[in-house]
VEXDREN-2710 file (C-alpha; in Angstrom, 1 decimal):
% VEXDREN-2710
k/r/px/py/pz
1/UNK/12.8/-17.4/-11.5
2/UNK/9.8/-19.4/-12.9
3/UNK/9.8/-19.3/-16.8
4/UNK/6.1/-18.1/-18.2
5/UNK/6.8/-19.6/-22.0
6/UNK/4.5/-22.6/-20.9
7/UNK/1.7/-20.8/-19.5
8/UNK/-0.3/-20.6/-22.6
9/UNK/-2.4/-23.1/-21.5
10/UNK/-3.2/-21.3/-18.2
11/UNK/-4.2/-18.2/-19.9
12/UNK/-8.1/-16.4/-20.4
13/UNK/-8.8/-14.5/-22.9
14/UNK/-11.3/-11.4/-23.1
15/UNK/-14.5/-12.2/-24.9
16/UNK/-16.7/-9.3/-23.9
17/UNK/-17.3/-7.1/-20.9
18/UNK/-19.9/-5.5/-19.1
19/UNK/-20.3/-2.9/-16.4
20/UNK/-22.1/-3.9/-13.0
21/UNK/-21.7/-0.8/-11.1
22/UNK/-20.2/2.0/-11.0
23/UNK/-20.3/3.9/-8.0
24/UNK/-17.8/6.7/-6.2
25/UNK/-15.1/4.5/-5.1
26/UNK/-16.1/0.7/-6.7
27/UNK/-16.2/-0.1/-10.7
28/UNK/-17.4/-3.7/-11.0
29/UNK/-17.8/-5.3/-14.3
30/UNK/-18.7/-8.9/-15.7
31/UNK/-16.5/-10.3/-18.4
32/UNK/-16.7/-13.5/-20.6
33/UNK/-13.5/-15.2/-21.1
34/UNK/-12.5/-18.3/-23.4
35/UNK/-10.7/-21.1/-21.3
36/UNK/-7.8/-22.4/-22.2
37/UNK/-9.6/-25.4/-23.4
38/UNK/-11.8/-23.4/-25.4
39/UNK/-15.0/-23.3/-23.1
40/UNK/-16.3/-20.2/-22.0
41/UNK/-16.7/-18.5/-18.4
42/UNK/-17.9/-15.9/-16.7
43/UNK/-15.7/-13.4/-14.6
44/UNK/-16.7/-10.5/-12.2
45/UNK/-14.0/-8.0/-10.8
46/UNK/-13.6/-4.9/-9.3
47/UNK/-11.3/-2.0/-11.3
48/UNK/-9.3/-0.4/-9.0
49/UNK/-6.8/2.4/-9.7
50/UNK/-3.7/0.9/-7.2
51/UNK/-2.5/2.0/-3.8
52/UNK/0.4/2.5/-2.0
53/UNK/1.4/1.7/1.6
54/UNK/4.3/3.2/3.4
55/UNK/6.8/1.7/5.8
56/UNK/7.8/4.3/8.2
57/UNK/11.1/4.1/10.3
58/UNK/11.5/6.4/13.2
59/UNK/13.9/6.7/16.1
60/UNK/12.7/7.3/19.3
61/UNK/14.8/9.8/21.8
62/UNK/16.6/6.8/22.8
63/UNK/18.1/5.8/19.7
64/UNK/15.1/2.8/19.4
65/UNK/14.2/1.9/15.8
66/UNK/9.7/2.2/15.6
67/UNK/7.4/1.9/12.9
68/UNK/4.9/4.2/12.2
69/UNK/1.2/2.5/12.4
70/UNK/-2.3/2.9/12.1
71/UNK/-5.7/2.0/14.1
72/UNK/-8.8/2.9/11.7
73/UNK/-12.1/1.3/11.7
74/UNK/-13.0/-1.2/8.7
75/UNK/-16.3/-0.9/8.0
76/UNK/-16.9/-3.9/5.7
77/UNK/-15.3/-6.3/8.1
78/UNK/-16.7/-4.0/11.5
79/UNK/-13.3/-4.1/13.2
80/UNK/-10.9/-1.4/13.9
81/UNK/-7.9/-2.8/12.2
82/UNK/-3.7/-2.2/13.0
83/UNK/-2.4/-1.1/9.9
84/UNK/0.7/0.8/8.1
85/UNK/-0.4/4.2/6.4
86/UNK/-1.7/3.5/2.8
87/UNK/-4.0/5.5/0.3
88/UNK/-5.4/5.0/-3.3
89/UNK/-3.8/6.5/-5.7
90/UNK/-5.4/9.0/-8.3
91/UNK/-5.3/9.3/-11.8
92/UNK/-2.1/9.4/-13.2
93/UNK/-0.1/10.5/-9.7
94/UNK/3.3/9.1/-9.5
95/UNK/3.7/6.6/-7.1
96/UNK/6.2/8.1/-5.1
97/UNK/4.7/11.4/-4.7
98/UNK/0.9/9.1/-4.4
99/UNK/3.5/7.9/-1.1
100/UNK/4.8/10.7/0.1
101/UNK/1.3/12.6/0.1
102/UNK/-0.1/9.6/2.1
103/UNK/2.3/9.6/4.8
104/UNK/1.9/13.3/5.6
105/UNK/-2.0/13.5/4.8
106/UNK/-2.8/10.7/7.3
107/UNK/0.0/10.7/10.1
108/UNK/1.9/14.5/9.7
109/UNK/5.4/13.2/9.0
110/UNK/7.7/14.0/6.1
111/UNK/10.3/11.8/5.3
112/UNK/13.9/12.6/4.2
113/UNK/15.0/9.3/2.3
114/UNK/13.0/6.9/0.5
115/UNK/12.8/3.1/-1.1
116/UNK/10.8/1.4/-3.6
117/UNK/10.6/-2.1/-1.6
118/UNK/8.1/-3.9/-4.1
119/UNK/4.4/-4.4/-5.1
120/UNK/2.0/-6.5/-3.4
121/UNK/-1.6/-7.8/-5.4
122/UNK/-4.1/-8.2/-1.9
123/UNK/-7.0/-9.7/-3.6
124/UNK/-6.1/-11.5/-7.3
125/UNK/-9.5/-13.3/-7.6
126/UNK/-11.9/-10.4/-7.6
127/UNK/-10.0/-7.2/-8.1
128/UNK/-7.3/-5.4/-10.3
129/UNK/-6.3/-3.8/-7.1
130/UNK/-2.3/-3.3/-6.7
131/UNK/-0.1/-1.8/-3.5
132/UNK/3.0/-0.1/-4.4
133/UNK/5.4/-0.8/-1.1
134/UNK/7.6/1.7/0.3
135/UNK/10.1/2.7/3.3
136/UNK/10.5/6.2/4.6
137/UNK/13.1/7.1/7.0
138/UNK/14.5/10.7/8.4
139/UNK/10.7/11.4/9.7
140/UNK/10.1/14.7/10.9
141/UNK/6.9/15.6/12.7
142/UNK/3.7/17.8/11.2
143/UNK/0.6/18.1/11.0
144/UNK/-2.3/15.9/9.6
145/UNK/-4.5/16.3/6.6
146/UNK/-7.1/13.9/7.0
147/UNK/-10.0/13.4/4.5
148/UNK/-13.4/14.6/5.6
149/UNK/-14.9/11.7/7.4
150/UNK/-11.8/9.9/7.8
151/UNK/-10.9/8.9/11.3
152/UNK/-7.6/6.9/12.4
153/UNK/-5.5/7.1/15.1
154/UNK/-1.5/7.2/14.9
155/UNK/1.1/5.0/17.2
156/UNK/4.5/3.7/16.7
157/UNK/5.6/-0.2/18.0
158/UNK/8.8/-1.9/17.9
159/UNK/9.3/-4.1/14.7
160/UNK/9.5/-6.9/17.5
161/UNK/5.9/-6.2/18.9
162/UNK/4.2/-5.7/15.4
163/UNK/5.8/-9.1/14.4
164/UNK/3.8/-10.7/17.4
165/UNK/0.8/-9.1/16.7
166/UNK/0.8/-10.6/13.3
167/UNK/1.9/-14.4/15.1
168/UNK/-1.1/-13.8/17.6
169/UNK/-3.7/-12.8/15.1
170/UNK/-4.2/-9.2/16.0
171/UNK/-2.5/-7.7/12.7
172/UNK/-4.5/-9.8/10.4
173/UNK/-4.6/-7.2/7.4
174/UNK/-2.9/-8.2/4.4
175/UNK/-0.8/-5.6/3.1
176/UNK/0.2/-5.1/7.0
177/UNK/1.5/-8.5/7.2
178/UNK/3.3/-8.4/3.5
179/UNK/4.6/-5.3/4.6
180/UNK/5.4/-7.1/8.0
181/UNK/7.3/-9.7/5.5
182/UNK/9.5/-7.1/4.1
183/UNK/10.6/-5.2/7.1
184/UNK/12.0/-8.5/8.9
185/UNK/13.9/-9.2/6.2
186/UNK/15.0/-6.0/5.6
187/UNK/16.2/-5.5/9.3
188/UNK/18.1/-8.5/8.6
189/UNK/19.9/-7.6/5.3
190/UNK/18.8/-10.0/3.6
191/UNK/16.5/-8.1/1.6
192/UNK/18.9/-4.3/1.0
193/UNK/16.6/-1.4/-0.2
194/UNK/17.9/1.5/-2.4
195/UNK/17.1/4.5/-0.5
196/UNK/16.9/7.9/-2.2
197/UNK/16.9/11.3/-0.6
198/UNK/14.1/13.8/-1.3
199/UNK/15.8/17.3/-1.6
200/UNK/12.7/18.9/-3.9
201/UNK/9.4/20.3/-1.9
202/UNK/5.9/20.8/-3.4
203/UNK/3.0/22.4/-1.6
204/UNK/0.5/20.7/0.5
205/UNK/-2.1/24.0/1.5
206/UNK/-0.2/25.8/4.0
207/UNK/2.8/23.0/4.3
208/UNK/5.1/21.3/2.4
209/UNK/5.2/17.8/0.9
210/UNK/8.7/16.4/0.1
211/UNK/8.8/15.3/-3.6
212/UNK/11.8/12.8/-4.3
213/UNK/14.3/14.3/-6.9
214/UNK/13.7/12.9/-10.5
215/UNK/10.3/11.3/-9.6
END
């Protein structure tokens, strides 16, 4: 583990902050900072509340192990991009629950066990962004929520495939591939998760949403 005592001299401090924009999903502001050697700069970033992707498991009639993925368009980069299910989370929703409403809002499943894996920072020079990371296995099938306007479509993939789709370039989204990191690793041993069941049940409209026990 790398010590941070000696990264005083690596640390900016506050000065002042100003708002850029604030608009329905982007809050930008303009801080000035004082270096480390006492100069002064000038930082822009975007506030963002934090995310969380999910890392489905599923089993196939044949006993084969699938993820759970996503194709959804991107406007900003004008691609439709391969992703795992993720969502942003909103104010002061528990993670887990911020997970759990995800998966069944955007591809219908519930899961019955659960793991925290990690978090992942996609973007540390422009935004506060975080992704909470976590595995859902025991998935049984519903029915989609999607948000008005949204528009994705839902396929499963071997681990095997989506590990050559990031080699070859077609994954190329970054909390895909980090998650792409932890599920080899995973499926290995090497990195053991600490699943949880999810016994308790809260509404969704006219279905249920799993809520882990204790969360």
């Amino acid at each position: 583990m790398i010590s941070a005592v000696s990264d005083r001299h690596l640390i900016e401090e506050q000065l002042s902050t100003q708002e850029i924009l604030r608009g329905h999903f982007l809050h930008a502001v303009r801080d000035i900072v004082k270096l480390p050697d006492g100069a002064s700069a000038s930082r822009e970033y975007i506030i963002h509340p934090g995310a969380v992707m999910i890392v489905p498991l599923l089993e196939d009639e044949t006993g084969q192990l699938k993820v759970v993925l996503e194709r959804q368009f991107r406007y900003p980069v004008g691609q439709v991009m391969i992703e795992f299910p993720a969502g942003k989370r909103d104010p002061g929703e528990d993670l887990l629950f911020c997970a759990q409403r995800e998966l069944r809002e955007e591809t219908g499943y519930v899961a019955t066990e659960w793991a925290r894996a990690g978090v992942l920072h996609p973007v540390i020079s422009y935004s506060t962004e975080y992704i909470d990371i976590w595995f859902a296995r025991g998935l049984k099938a519903g029915v989609r929520h999607l948000d008005a306007g949204e528009f994705l479509d839902v396929f499963t993939a071997t681990p095997e495939q989506l590990l050559l789709w990031c080699r070859d370039g077609q994954v190329t989204d970054a909390k895909t591939l980090t998650a792409a990191l932890w599920l080899q690793n995973v499926l290995s041993g090497a990195w053991p998760l600490d699943w949880k069941s999810a016994p308790q049940t809260l509404p969704l409209g006219d279905e249920l949403l799993v809520q882990y026990e204790g969360s």
